[in-house]
N, C-alpha and C positions, 0 to 999 in steps of 0.2 A: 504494500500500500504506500501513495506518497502521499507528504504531507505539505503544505505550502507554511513558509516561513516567513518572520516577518521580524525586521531588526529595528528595533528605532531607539529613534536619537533622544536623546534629552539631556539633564543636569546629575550631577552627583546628588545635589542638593534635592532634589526630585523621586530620585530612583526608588526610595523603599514608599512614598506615597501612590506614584505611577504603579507599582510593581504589583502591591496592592488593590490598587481601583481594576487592577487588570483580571486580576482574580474572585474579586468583585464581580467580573462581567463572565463567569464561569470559566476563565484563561486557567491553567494549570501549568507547572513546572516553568516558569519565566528564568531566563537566566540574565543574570547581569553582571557586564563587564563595564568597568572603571580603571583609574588609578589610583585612587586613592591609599594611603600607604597603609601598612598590616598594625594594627596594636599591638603592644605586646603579649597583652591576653590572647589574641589571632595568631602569632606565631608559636606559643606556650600548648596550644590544640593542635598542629601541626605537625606531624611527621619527617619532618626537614631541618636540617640545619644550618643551607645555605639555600638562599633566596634568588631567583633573577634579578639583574636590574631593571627597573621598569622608569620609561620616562615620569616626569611631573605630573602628578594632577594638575589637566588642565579642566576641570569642574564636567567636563564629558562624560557620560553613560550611554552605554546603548543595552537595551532592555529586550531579549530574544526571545519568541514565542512561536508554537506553532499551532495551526487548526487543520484538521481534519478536512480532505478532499468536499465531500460531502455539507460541510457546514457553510453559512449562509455568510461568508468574509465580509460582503460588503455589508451587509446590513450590521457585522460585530467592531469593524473598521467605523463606519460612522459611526457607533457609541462611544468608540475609543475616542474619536474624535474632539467629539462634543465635549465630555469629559476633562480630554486636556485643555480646548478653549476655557471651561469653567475652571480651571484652575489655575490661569495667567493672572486672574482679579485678585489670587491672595499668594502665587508662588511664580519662582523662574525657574520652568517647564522647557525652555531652548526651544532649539530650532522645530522638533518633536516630528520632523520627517520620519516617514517609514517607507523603507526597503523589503519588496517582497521575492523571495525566490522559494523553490522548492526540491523537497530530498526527499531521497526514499526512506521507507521504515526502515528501521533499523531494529536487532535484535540485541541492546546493548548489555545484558544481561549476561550472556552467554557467549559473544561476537572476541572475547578477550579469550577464548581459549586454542584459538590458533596461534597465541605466541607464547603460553606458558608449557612446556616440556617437563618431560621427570628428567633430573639431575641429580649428580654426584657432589654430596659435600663429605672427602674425605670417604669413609667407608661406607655413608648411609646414601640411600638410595631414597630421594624423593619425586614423587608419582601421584600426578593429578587423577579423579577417578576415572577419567577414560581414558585412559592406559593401562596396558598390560605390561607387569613386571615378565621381564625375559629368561629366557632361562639360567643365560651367565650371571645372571645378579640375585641368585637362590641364594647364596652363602651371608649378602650383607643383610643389614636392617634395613629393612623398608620400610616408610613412613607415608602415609597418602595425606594428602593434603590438599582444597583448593582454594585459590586466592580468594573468591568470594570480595564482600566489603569489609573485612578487618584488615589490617595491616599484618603482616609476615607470612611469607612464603618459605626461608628458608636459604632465597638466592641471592639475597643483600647480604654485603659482606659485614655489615655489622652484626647480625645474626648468626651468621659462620663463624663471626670471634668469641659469640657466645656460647653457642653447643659448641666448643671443640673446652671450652673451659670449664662447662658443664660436665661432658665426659671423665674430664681431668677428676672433677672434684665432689661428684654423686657417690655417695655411698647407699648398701642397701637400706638405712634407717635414715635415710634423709629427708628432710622435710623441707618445701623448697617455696619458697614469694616471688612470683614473678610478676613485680611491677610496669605495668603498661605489655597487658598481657597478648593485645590483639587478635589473632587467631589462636593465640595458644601453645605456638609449637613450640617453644623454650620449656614451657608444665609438661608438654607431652612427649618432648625425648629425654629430658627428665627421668619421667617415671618409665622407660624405653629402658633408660639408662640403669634401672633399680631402685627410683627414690619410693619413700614411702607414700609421702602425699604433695600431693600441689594445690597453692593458691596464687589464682590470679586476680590484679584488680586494673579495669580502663577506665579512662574516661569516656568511651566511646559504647553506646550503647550493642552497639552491634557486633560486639564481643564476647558479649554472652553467646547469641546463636552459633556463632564462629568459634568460639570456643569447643559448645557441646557438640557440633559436628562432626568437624575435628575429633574430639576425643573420641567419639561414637565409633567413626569410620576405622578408628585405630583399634578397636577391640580395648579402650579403657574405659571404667564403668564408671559411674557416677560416686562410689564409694571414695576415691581415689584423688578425686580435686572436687575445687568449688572454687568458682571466679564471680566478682561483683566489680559493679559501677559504684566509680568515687573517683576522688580526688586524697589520697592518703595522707598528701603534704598539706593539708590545713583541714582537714576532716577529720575533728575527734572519733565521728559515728566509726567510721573508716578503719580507722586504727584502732581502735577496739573490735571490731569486728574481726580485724586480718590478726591482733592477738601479739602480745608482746614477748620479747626472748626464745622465742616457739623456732626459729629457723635456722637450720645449719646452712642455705644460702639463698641470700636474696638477688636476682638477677632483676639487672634495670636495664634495657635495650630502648631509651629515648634520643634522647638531647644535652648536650653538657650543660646546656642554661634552666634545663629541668634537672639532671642530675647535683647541679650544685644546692638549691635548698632542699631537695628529696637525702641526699647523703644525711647530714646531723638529724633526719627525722627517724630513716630507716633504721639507723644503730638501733632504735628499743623496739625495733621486732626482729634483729638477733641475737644467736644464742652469743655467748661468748667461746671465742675460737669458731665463730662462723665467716663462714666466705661471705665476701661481697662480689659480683661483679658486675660489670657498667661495661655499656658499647654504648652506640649509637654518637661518636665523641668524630669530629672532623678534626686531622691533624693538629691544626693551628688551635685548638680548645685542649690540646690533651694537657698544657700546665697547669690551666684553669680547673679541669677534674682532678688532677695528682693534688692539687693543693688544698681544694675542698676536701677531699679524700682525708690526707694527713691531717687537715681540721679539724675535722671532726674525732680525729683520736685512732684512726684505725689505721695499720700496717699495710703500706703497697707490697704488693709481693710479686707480683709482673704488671708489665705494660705491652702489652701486641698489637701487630700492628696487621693490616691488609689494603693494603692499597691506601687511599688518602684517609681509610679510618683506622680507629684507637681501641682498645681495649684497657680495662685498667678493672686489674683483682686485687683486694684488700683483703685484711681478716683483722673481725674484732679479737683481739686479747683480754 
């Protein structure tokens, strides 16, 4: 099926009233692009630690929507219309031109799994579910996983720095936190690996589902972890919840500007003589985590490196 699209122009200043009234007029999924720069609470939600550059806000929005072959455009265009004329009496709405072309459906759901493949990290063998493990790769761990909407796969090398340290450092009675848990697979090779139990906590709702999927597809049972939505570094609930001294390793795979006030928090959910370990660190941040690190009071005991990212393992004493 295609759909006709339609981009229009307006303000910054504008765009969440527009975007609105648009929705109002039974519009759904609107997208808008600006410049307007990121807060720092917008980069703190972010999975990233280095940003494009983008030109200046120049006070420009263009506000992207589409309708249905079948639906009556002009007669939704003129509401649109009208709409923005009544709203120059009390706002600046710009030029408010609209551009129309059109694209076919798309399947975008499902459409991302021609570029994700099973891969080797090391000896483990990851394998989206539609694929077949071969038969030269009988011998390794296999782990099924798919991107889905949480974050990790497995194939970011800040994730690689983490299960290979994970490996290193799971025992069979280990009980393990992994904060900013995404889809999970740091809890779930883990417990792959021997540990007793795992807990995960996101900020991202949709790390729950991702999670138990995950675990499910992997033949581990609900006995075995428990993941919640929070925020640990300033959520009492949170941190009573995830349990104090309880951990022989807490794994944090963010951001070095998340990992520096999560560090002094994590120490009172582990045990003493528990591992810490932290990725998700771009070169140029690793002093910045070493230093929060030994802040806080706990022992560096490696720093690793893969490509432009960081790895850094502590242990409380």
């Amino acid at each position: 099926m295609k759909w006709n699209q339609y981009r229009l122009k307006t303000t910054t200043e504008a765009e969440d009233i527009v975007s609105s009234m648009l929705m109002d007029l039974g519009i759904e999924g609107v997208q808008i692009e600006d410049k307007v720069p990121l807060t720092k609470e917008d980069k703190e939600q972010m999975f990233v630690d280095i940003l494009p550059e983008i030109a200046e806000d120049d006070g420009t929005a263009y506000l992207t929507f589409y309708l249905e072959e079948e639906e009556d455009a002009a007669s939704i265009l003129m509401n649109i219309r009208k709409e923005l004329e009544e709203m120059r009496s009390y706002l600046e709405v710009g030029e408010c031109t609209i551009e129309e072309s059109q694209t076919e459906d798309v399947d975008w759901v499902n459409n991302w799994k021609q570029y994700f493949h099973q891969f080797y990290i090391d000896d483990i063998l990851v394998i989206p579910s539609w694929e077949q493990v071969e038969e030269k790769d009988s011998d390794k761990l296999v782990i099924h996983i798919d991107p889905g909407t949480a974050f990790g796969t497995g194939m970011h090398e800040t994730t690689q720095l983490c299960i290979r340290q994970l490996k290193k450092y799971v025992k069979p009675d280990t009980q393990i936190l992994d904060v900013g848990c995404g889809s999970g697979i740091l809890g779930m090779l883990a417990l792959k690996f021997g540990a007793a139990h795992s807990v995960g906590t996101d900020l991202d709702p949709c790390a729950i589902d991702a999670t138990h999927e995950n675990m499910e597809v992997n033949g581990i049972g609900r006995d075995q972890y428990e993941v919640m939505i929070g925020n640990i570094i300033d959520d009492p609930a949170v941190q009573d919840a995830v349990g104090y001294e309880k951990y022989d390793i807490v794994a944090a795979n963010i951001l070095a500007d998340v990992l520096v006030p999560l560090t002094p928090v994590i120490i009172g959910q582990l045990k003493h003589g528990g591992i810490y370990i932290t990725s998700g660190i771009i070169d140029d941040k690793e002093q910045t985590v070493v230093d929060a690190v030994k802040a806080a009071g706990l022992e560096v005991l490696e720093v690793n490196h893969q490509g432009e990212w960081v790895s850094v393992t502590a242990r409380k004493n």
